[in-house]
mmCIF file of the N, C-alpha and C atoms, coordinates in Angstrom:
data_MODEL
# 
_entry.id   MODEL 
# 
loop_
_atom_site.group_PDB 
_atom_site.id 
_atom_site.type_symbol 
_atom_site.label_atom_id 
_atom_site.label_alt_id 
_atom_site.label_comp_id 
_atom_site.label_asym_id 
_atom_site.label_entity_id 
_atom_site.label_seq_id 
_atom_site.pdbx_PDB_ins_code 
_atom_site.Cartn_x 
_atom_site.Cartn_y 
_atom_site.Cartn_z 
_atom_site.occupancy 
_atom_site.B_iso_or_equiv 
_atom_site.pdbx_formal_charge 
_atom_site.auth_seq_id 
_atom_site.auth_comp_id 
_atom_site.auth_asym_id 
_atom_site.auth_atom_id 
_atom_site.pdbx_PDB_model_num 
ATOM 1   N N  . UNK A 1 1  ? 9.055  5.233   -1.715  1.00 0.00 ? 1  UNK A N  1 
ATOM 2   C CA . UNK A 1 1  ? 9.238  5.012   -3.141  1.00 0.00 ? 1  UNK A CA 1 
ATOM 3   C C  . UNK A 1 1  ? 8.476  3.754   -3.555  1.00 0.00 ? 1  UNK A C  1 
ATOM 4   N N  . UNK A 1 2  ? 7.583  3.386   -4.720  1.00 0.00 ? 2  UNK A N  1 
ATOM 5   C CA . UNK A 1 2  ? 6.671  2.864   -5.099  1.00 0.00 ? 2  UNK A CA 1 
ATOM 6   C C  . UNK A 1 2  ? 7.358  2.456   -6.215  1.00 0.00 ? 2  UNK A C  1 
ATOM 7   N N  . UNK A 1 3  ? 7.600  1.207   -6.902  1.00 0.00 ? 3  UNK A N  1 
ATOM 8   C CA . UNK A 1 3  ? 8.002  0.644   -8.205  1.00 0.00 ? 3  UNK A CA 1 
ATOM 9   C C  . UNK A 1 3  ? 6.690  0.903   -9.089  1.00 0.00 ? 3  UNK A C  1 
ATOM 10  N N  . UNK A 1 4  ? 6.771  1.069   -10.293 1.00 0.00 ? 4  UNK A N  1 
ATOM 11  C CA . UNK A 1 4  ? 5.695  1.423   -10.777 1.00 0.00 ? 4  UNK A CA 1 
ATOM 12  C C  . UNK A 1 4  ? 6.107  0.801   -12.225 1.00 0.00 ? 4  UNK A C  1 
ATOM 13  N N  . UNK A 1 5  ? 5.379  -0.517  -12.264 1.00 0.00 ? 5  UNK A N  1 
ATOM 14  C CA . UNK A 1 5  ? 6.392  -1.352  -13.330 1.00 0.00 ? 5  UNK A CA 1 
ATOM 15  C C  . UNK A 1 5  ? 5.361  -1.255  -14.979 1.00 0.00 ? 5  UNK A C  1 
ATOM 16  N N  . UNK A 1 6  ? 4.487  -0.566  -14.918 1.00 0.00 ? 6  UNK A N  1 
ATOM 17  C CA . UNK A 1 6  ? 3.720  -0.348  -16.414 1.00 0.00 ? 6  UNK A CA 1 
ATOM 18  C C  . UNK A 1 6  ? 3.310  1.059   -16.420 1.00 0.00 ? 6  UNK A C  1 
ATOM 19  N N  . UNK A 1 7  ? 2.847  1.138   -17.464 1.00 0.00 ? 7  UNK A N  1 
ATOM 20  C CA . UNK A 1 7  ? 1.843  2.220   -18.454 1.00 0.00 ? 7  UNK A CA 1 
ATOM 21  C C  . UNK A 1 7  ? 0.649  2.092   -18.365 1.00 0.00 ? 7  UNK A C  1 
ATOM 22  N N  . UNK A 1 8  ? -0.061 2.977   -18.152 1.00 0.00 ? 8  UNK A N  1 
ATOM 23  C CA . UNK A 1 8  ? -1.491 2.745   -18.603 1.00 0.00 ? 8  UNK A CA 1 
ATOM 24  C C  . UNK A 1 8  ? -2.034 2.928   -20.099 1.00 0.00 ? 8  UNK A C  1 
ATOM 25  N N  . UNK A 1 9  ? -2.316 2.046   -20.993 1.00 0.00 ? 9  UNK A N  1 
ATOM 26  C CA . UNK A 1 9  ? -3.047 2.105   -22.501 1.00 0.00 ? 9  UNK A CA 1 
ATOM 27  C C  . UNK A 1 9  ? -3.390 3.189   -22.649 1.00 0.00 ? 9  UNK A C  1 
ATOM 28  N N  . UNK A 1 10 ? -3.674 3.833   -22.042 1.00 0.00 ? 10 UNK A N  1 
ATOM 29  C CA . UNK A 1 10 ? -4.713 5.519   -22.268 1.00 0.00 ? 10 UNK A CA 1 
ATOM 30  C C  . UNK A 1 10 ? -4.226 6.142   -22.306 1.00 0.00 ? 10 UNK A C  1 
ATOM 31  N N  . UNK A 1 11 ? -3.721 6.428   -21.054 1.00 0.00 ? 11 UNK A N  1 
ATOM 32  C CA . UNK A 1 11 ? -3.261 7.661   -20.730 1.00 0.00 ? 11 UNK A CA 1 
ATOM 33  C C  . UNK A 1 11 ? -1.723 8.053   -20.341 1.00 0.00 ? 11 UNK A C  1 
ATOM 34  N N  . UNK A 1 12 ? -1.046 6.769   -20.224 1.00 0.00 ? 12 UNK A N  1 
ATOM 35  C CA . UNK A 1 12 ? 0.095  6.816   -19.929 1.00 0.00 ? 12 UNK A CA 1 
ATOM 36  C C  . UNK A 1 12 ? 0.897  6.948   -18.715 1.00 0.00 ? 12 UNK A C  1 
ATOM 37  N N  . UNK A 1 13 ? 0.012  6.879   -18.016 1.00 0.00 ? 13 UNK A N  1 
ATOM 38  C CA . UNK A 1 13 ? 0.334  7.111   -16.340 1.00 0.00 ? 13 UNK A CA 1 
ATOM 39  C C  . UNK A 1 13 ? 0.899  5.464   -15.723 1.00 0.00 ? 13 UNK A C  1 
ATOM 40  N N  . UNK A 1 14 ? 2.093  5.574   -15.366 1.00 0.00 ? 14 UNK A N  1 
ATOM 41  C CA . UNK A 1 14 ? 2.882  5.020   -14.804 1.00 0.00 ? 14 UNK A CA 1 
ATOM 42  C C  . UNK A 1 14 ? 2.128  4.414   -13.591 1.00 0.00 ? 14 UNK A C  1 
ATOM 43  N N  . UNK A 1 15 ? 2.004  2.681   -13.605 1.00 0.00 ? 15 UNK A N  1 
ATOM 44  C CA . UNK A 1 15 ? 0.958  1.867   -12.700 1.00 0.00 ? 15 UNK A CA 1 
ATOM 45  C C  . UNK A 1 15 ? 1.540  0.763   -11.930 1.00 0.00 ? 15 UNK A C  1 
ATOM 46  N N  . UNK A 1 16 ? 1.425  0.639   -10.684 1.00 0.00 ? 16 UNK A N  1 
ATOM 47  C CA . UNK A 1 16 ? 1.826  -0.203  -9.666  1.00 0.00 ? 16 UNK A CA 1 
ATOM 48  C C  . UNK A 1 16 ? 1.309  -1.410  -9.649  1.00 0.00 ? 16 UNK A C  1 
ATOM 49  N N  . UNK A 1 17 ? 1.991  -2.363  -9.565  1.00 0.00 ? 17 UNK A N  1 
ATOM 50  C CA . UNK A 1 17 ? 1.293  -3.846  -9.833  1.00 0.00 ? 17 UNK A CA 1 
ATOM 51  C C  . UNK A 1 17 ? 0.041  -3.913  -9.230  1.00 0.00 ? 17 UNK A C  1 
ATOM 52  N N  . UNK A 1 18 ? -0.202 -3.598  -7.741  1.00 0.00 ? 18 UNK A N  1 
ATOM 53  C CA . UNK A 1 18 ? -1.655 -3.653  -7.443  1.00 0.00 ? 18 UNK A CA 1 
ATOM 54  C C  . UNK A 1 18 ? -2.666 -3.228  -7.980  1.00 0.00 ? 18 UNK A C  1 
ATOM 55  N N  . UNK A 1 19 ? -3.769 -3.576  -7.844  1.00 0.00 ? 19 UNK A N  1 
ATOM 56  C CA . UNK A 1 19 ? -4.845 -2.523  -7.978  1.00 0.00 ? 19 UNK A CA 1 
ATOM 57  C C  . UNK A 1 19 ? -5.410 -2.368  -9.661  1.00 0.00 ? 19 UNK A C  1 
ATOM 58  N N  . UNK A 1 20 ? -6.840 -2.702  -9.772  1.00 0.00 ? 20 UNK A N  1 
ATOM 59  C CA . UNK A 1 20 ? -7.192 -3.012  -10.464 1.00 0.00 ? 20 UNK A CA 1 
ATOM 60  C C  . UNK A 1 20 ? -7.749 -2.109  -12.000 1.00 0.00 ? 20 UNK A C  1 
ATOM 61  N N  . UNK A 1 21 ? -7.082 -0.376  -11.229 1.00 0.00 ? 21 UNK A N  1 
ATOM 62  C CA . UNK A 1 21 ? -7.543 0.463   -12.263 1.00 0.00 ? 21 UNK A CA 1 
ATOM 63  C C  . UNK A 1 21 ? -6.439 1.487   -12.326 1.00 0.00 ? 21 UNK A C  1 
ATOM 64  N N  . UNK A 1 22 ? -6.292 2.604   -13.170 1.00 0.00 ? 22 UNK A N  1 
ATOM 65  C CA . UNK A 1 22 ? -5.566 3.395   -13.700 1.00 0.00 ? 22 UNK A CA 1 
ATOM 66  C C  . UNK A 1 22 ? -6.009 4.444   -12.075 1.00 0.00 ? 22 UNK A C  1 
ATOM 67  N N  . UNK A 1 23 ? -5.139 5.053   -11.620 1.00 0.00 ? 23 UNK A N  1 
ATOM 68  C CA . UNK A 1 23 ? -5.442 6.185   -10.915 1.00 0.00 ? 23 UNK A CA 1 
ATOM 69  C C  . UNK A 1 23 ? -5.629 7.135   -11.708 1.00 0.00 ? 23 UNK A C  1 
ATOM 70  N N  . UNK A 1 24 ? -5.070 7.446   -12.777 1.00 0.00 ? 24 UNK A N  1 
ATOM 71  C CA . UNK A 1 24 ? -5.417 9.141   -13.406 1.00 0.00 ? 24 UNK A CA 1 
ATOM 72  C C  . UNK A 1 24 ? -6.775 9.004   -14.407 1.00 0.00 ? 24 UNK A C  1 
ATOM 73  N N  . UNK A 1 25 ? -7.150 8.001   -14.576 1.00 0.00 ? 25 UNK A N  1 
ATOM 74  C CA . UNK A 1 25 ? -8.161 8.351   -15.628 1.00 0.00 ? 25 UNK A CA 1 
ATOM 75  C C  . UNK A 1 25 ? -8.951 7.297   -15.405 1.00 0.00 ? 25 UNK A C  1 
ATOM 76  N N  . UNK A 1 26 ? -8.482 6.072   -14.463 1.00 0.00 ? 26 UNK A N  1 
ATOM 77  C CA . UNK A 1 26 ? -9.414 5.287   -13.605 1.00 0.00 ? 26 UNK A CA 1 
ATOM 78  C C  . UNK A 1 26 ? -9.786 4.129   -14.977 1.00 0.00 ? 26 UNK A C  1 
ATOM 79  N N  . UNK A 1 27 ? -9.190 3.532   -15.956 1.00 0.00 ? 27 UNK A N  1 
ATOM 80  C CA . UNK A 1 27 ? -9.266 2.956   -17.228 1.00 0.00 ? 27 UNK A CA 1 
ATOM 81  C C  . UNK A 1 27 ? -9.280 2.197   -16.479 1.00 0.00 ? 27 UNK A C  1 
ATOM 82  N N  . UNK A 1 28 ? -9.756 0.036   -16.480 1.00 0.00 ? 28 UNK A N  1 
ATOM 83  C CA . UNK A 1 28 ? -9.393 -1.204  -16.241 1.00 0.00 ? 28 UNK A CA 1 
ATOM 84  C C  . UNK A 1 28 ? -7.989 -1.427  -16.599 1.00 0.00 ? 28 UNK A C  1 
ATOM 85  N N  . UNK A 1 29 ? -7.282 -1.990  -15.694 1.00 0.00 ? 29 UNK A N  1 
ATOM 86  C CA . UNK A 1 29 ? -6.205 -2.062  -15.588 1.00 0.00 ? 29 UNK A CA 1 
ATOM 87  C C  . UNK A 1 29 ? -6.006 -3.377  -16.797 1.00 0.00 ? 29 UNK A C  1 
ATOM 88  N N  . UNK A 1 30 ? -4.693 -3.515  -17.611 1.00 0.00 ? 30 UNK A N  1 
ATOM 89  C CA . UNK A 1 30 ? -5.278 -4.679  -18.810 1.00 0.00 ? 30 UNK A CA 1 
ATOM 90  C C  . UNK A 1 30 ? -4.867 -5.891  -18.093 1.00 0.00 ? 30 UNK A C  1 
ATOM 91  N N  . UNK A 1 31 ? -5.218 -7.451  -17.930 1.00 0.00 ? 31 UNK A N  1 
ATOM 92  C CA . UNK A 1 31 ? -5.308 -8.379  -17.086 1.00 0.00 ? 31 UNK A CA 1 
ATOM 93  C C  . UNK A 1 31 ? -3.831 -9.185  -17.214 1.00 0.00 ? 31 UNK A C  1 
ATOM 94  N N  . UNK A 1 32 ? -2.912 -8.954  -18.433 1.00 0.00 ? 32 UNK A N  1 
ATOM 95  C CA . UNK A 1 32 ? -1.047 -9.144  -18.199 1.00 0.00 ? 32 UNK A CA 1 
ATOM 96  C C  . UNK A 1 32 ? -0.643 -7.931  -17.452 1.00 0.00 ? 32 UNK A C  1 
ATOM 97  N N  . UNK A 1 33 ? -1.425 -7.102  -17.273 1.00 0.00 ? 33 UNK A N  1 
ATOM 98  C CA . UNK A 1 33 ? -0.168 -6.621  -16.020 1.00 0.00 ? 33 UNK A CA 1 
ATOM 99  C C  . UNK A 1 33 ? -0.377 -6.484  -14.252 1.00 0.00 ? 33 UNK A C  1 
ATOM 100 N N  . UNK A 1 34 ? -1.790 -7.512  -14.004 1.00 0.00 ? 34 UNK A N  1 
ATOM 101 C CA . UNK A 1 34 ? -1.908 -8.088  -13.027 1.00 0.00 ? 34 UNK A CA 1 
ATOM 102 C C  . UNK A 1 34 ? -1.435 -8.842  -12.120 1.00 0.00 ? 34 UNK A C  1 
ATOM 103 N N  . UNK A 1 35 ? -1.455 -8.824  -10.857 1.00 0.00 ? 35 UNK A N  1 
ATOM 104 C CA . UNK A 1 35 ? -0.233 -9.751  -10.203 1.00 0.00 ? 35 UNK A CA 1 
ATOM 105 C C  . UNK A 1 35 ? -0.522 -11.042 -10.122 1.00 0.00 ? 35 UNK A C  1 
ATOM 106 N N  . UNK A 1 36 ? -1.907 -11.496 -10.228 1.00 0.00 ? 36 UNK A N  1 
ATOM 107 C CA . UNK A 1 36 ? -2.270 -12.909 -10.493 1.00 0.00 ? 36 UNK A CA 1 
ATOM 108 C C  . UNK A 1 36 ? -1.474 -13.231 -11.920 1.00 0.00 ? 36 UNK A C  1 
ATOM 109 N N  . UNK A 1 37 ? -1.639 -12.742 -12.552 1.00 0.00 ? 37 UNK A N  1 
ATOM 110 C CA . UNK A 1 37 ? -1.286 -13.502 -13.819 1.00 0.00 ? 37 UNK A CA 1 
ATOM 111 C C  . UNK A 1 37 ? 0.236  -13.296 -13.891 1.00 0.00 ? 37 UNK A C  1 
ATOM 112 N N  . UNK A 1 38 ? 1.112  -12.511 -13.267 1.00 0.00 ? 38 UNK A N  1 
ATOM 113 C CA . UNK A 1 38 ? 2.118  -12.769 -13.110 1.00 0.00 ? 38 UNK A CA 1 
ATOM 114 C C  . UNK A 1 38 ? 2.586  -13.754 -12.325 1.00 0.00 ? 38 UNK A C  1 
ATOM 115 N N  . UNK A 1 39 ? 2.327  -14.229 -11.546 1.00 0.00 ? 39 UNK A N  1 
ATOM 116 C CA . UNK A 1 39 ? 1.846  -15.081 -10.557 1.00 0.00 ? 39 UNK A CA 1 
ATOM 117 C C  . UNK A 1 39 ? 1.940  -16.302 -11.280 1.00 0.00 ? 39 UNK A C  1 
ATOM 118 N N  . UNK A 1 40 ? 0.786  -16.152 -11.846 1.00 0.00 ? 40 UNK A N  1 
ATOM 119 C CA . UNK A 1 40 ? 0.562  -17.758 -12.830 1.00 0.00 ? 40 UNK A CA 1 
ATOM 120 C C  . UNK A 1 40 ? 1.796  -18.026 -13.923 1.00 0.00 ? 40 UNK A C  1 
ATOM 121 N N  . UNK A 1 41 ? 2.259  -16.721 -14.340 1.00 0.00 ? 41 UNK A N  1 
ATOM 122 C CA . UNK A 1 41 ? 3.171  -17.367 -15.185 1.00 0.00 ? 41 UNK A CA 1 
ATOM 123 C C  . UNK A 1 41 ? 4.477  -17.594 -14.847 1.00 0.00 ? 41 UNK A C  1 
ATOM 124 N N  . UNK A 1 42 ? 4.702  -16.768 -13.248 1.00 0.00 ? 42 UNK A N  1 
ATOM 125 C CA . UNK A 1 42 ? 5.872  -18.011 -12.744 1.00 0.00 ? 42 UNK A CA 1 
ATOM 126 C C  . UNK A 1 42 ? 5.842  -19.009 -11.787 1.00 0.00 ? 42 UNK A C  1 
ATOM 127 N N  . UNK A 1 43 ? 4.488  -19.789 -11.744 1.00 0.00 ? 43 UNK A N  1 
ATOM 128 C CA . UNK A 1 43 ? 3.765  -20.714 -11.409 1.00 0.00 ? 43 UNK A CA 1 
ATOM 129 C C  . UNK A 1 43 ? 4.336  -22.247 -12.246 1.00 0.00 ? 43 UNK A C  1 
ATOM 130 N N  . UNK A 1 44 ? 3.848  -21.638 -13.989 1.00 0.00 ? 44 UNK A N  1 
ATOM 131 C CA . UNK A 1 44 ? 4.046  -22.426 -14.972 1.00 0.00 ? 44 UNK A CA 1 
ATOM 132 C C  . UNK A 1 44 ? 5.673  -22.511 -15.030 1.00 0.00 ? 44 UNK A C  1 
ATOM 133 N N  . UNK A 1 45 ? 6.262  -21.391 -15.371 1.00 0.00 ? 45 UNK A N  1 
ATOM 134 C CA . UNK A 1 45 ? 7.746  -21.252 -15.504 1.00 0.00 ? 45 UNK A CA 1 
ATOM 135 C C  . UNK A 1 45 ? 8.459  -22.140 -14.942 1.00 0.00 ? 45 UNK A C  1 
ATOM 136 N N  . UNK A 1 46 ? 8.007  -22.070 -13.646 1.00 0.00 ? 46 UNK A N  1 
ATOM 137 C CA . UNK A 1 46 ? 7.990  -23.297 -12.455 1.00 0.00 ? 46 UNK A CA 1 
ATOM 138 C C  . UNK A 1 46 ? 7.982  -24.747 -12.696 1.00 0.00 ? 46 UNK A C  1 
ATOM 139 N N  . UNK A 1 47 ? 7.094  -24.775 -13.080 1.00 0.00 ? 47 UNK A N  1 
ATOM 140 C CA . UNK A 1 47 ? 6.455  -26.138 -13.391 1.00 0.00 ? 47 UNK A CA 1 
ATOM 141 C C  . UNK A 1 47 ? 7.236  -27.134 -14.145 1.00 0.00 ? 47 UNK A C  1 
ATOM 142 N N  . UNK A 1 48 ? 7.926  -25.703 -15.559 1.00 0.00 ? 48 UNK A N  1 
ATOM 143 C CA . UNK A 1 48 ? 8.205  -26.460 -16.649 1.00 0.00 ? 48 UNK A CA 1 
ATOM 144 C C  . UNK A 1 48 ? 9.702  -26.737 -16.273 1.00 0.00 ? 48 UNK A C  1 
ATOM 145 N N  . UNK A 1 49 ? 10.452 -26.176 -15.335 1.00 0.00 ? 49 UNK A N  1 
ATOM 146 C CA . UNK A 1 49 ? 11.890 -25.667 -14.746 1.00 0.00 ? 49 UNK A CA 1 
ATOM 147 C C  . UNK A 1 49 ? 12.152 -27.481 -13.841 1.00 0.00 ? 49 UNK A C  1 
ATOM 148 N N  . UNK A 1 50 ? 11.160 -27.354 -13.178 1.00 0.00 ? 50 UNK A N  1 
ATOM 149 C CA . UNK A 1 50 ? 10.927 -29.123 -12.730 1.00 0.00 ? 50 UNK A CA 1 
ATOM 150 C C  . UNK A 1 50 ? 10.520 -30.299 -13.539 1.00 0.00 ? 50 UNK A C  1 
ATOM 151 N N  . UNK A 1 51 ? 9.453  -30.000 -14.377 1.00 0.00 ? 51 UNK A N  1 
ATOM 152 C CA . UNK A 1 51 ? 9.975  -30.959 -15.542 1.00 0.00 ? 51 UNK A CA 1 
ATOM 153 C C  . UNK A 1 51 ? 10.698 -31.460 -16.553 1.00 0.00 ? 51 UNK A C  1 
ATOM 154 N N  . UNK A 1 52 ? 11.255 -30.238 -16.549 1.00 0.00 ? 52 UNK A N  1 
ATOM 155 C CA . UNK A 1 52 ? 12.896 -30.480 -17.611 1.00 0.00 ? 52 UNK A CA 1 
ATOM 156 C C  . UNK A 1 52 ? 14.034 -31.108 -17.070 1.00 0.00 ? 52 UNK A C  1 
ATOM 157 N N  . UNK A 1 53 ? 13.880 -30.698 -15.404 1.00 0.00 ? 53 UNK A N  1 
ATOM 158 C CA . UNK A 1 53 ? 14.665 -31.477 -14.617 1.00 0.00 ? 53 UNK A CA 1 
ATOM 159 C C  . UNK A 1 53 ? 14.618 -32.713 -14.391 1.00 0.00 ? 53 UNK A C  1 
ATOM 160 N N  . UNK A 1 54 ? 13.672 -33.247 -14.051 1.00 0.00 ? 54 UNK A N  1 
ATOM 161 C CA . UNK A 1 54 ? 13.424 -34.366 -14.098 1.00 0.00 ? 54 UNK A CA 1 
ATOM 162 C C  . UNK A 1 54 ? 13.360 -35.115 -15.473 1.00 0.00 ? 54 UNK A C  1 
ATOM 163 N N  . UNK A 1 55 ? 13.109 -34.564 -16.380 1.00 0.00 ? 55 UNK A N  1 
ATOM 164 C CA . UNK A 1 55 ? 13.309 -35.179 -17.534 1.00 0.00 ? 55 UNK A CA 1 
ATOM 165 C C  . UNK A 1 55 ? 14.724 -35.722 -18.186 1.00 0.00 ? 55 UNK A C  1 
ATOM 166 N N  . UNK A 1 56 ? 15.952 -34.616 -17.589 1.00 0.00 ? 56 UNK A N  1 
ATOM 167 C CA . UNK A 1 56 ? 17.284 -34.740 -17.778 1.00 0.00 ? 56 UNK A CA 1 
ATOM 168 C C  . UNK A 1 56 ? 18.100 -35.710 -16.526 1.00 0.00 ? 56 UNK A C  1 
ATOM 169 N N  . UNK A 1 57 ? 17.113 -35.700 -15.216 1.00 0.00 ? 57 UNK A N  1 
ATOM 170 C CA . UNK A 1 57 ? 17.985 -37.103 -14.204 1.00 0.00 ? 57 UNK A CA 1 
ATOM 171 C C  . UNK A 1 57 ? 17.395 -37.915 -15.244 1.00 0.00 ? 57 UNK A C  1 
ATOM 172 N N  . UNK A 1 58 ? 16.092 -38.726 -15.708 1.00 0.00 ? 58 UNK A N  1 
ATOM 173 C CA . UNK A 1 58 ? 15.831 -39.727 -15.831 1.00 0.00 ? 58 UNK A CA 1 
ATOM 174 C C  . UNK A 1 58 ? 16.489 -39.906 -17.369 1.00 0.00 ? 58 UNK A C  1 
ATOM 175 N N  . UNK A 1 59 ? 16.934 -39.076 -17.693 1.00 0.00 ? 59 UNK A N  1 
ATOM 176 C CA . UNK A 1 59 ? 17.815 -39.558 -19.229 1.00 0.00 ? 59 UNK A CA 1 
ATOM 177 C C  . UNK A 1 59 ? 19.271 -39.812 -18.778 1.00 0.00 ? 59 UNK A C  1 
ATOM 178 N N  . UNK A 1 60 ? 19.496 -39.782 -17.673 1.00 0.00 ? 60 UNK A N  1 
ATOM 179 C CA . UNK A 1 60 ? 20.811 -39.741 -17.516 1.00 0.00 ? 60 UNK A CA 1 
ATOM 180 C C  . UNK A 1 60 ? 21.282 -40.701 -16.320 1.00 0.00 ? 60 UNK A C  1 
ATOM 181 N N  . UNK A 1 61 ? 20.330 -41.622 -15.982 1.00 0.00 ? 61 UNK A N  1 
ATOM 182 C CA . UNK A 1 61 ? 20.502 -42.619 -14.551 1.00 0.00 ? 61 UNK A CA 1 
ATOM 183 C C  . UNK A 1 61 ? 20.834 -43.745 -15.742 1.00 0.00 ? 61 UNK A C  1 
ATOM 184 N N  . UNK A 1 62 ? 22.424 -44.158 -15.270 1.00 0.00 ? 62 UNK A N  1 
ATOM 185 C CA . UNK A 1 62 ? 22.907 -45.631 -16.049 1.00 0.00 ? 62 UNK A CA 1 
ATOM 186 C C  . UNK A 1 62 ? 21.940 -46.571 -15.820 1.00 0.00 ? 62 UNK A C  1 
ATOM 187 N N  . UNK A 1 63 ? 22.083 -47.145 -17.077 1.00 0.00 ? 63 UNK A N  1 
ATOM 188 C CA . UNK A 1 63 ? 21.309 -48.766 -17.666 1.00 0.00 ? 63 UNK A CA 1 
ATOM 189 C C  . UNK A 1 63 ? 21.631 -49.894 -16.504 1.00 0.00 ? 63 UNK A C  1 
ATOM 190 N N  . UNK A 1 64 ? 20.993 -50.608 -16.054 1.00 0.00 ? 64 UNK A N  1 
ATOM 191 C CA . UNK A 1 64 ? 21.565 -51.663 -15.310 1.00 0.00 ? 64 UNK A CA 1 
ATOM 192 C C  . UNK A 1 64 ? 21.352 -52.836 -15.775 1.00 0.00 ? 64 UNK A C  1 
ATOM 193 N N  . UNK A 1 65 ? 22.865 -54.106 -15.503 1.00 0.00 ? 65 UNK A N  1 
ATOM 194 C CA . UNK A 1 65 ? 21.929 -54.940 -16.306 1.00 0.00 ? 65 UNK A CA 1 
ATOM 195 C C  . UNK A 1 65 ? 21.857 -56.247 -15.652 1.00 0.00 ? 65 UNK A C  1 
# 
């Protein structure tokens, strides 16, 4: 069993994250439903998940005096 998490624009044929083209009608696959760029955007997601964190210790470490 194969997850098959999009559509193809064209033709409608149900497409597996890999692979860079439509099997039924062989269209370019469109470049958001690529696994790099999924990739990248929970890369960033990432990123921003650690800087919020850190943004909320350093608002929140008592004043010393």
């Amino acid at each position: 069993m194969h997850l098959r998490l999009f559509k193809c624009p064209n033709c409608g044929h149900h497409m597996r994250l890999g692979g860079t083209r439509c099997r039924r009608c062989y269209s370019e696959k469109p470049v958001v439903y690529s696994a790099s760029f999924i990739a990248f955007l929970g890369f960033v997601s990432g990123l921003l998940a650690v800087a919020y964190l850190m943004y909320w210790v350093l608002t929140h470490i008592p004043a010393t005096q």
